[in-house]
N, C-alpha and C positions, 0 to 999 in steps of 0.2 A: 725774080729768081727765088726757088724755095732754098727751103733753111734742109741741111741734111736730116736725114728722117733719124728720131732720136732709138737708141738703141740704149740707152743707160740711163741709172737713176741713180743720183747720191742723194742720202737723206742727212740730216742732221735729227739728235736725236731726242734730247731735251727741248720740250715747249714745240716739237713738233713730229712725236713719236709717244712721247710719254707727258705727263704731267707729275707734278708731285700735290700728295694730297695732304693734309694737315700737317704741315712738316715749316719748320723754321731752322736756322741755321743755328739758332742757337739749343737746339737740340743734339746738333753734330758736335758743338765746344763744349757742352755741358759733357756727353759721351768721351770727348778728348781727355779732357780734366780729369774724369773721375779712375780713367785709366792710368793714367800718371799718377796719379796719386797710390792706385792700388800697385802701381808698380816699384814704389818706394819714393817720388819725389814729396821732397815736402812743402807742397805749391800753397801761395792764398790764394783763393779761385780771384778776390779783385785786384789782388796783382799781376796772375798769370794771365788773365782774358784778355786785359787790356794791352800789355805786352804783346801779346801774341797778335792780336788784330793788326798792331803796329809794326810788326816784323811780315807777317802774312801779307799788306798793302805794298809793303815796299817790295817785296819780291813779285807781284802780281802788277804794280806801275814798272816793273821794269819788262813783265811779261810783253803786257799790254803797246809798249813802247816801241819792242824790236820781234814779237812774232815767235821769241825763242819761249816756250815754256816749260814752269818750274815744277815744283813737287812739296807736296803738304810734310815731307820728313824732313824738309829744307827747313821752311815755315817753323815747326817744334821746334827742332833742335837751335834755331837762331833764338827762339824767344826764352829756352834754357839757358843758354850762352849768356846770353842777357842778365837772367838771374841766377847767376855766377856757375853757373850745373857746367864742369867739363863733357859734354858727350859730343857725337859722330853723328848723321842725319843717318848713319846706317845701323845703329842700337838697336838694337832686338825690343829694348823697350819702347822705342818711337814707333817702328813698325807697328808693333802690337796697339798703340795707339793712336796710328792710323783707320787702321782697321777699325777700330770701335766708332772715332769721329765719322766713319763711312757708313755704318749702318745704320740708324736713321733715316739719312736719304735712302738707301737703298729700298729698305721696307716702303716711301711713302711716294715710291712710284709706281704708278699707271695709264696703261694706256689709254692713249684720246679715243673717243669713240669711234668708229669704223678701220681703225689702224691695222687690224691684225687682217681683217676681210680682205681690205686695200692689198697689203704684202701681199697674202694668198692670189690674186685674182691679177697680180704682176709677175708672180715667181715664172719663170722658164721663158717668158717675152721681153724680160730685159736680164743686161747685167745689170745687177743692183750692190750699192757702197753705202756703207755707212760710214759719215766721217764728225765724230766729235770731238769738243774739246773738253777734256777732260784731264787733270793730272795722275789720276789714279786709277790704270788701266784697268786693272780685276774688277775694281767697281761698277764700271761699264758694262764687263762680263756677269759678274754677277744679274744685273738687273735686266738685261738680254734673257735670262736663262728666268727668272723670275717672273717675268710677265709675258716669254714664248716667244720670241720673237728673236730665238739664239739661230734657226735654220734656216734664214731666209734671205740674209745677206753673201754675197760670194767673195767681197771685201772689208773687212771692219779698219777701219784709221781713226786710231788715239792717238790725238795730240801727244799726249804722256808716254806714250810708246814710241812715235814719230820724232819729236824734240821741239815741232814746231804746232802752233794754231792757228785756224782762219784769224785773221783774213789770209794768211801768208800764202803765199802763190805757191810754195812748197807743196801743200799739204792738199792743193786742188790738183795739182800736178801728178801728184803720189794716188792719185784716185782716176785719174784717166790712165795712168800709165799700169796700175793692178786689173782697172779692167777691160786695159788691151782698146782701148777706144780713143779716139780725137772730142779735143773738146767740144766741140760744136753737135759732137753726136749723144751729148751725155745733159741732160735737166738736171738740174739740184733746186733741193726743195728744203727748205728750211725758215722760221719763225724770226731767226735774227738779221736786222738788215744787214748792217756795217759789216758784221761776221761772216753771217752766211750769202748775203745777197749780192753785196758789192764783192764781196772776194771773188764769188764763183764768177760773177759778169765780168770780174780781171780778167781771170782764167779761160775765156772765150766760152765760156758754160751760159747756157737759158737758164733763167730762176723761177720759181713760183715760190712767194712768199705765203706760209700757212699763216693764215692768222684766228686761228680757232681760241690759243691762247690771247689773244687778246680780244678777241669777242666777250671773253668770261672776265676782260678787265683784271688779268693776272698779270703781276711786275715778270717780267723777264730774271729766273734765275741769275744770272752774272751780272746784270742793272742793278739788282736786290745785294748781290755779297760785297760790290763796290762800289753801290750810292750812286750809279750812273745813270742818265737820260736814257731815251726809246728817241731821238728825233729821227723823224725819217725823211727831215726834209733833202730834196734833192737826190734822192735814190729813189732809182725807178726800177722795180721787179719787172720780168718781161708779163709775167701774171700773178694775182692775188686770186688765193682762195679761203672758205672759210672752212671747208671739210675737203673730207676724201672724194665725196659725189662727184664734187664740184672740179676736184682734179684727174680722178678716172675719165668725164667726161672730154677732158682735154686729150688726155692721152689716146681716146677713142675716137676721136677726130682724125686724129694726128694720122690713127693705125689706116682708116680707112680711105684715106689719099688727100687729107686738109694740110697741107704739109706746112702752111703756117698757121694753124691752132699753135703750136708754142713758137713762134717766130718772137724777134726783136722790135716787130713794126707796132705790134699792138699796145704793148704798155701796161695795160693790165688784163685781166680775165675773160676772156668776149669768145662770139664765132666771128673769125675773121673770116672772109669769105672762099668760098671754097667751089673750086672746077669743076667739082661734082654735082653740086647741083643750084647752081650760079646765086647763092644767097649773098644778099649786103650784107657788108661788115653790121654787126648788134655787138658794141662792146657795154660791161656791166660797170658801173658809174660807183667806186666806194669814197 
């Protein structure tokens, strides 16, 4: 029996839309600080950092725990409270030093190589979703609008917009139901197992795990900000690829009557065989 012929694509968009290029996070806390400080706090940077990490973990363990997600003006304003500063996660001076801790990353994103060709060479043959987790929606938009890749999506879903993050069945949910499709009919493509891969496969969604970012042996953004593993033991993506080629390739299987090119039998990256023109399964060995 084939798989329904895929009409949608969710992507994820960090480590498998963009990369960040000479950038560390403590570029984003140094920009936090110095804000604050220009704003009138009168912070010691190894007082305030370490604070703040410490408030930042516990609201992102509790993130991490129930799927509900938080906000970086949480984060400040908790780690002020702390040292004794009366304010509101809504001060105009937190804001404004959100905003600063954002740029950094912003500027030290870019696109993975074939990304933009890819969109283009999908646009009007699928509906296509972008869904990340991200706490600070604008920044999302910002770096869409910065690297071109603002007209190509018919759905954007921010965690930080939405209330919730993958894995949560929510936010897979809120992505088949904006783009009018079932889930069976819809591939998600994303770099993070746990997040992206097992969420969507909840969600009755086909996955292809991109693993370009980890060909180049880069930590996983959110692994790197809370010290966490990449195991991927016992998840299984229905396909791995290592670029765009190798995933166009799939989808052009798919178009031309292989209707299990992305099926759930394969496992990983292969030509499964196909009615057309009675080839054996060649699946690709990573």
């Amino acid at each position: 029996m084939h798989e329904p012929v895929v009409k949608g694509i969710g992507f994820d968009l960090f480590g498998t839309l963009v990369l960040q290029e000479r950038f560390s996070f403590e570029q984003c806390v140094d920009a936090l600080y110095t804000s604050l400080r220009t704003s009138g706090f009168a912070l010691d940077k190894e007082t305030f950092v370490p604070t703040y990490r410490q408030v930042n973990r516990r609201f992102m363990d509790q993130t991490m725990a129930d799927g509900r997600e938080t906000h970086n003006r949480l984060w400040v304003a908790g780690a002020l409270q702390t040292l004794g500063y009366a304010v509101d996660p809504s001060d105009a001076r937190i804001e404004e030093a959100v905003e600063a801790y954002f740029e950094p990353f912003v500027r030290s994103c870019e696109l993975i190589p074939g990304t933009y060709d890819m969109l283009t060479s999908l646009a009007g043959q699928y509906r296509m979703g972008l869904v990340s987790n991200f706490t600070h929606p604008s920044a999302v938009e910002q770096i869409l609008a910065r690297v071109g890749l603002e007209g190509f999506f018919d759905e954007l879903i921010i965690s930080g917009r939405l209330g919730v993050r993958k894995p949560h069945p929510a936010i897979f949910s809120e992505l088949a139901r904006l783009l009018a499709l079932a889930p069976d009919e819809i591939v998600f493509v994303g770099d993070e197992l746990q997040t992206d891969i097992v969420g969507a496969q909840k969600a009755g969604m086909r996955t292809v795990w991109m693993t370009y970012r980890q060909q180049l042996e880069r930590p996983s953004p959110l692994a790197q900000f809370l010290g966490m593993s990449e195991e991927a033991e016992a998840i299984h993506p229905h396909h791995v690829v290592t670029n765009w080629s190798e995933f166009l390739a799939i989808l052009a299987r798919e178009r031309v009557g292989c209707h299990n090119a992305i099926s759930s039998d394969t496992g990983e990256l292969g030509e499964p065989p196909c009615p057309a023109d009675g080839g054996e399964e060649r699946v690709k060995q990573d």
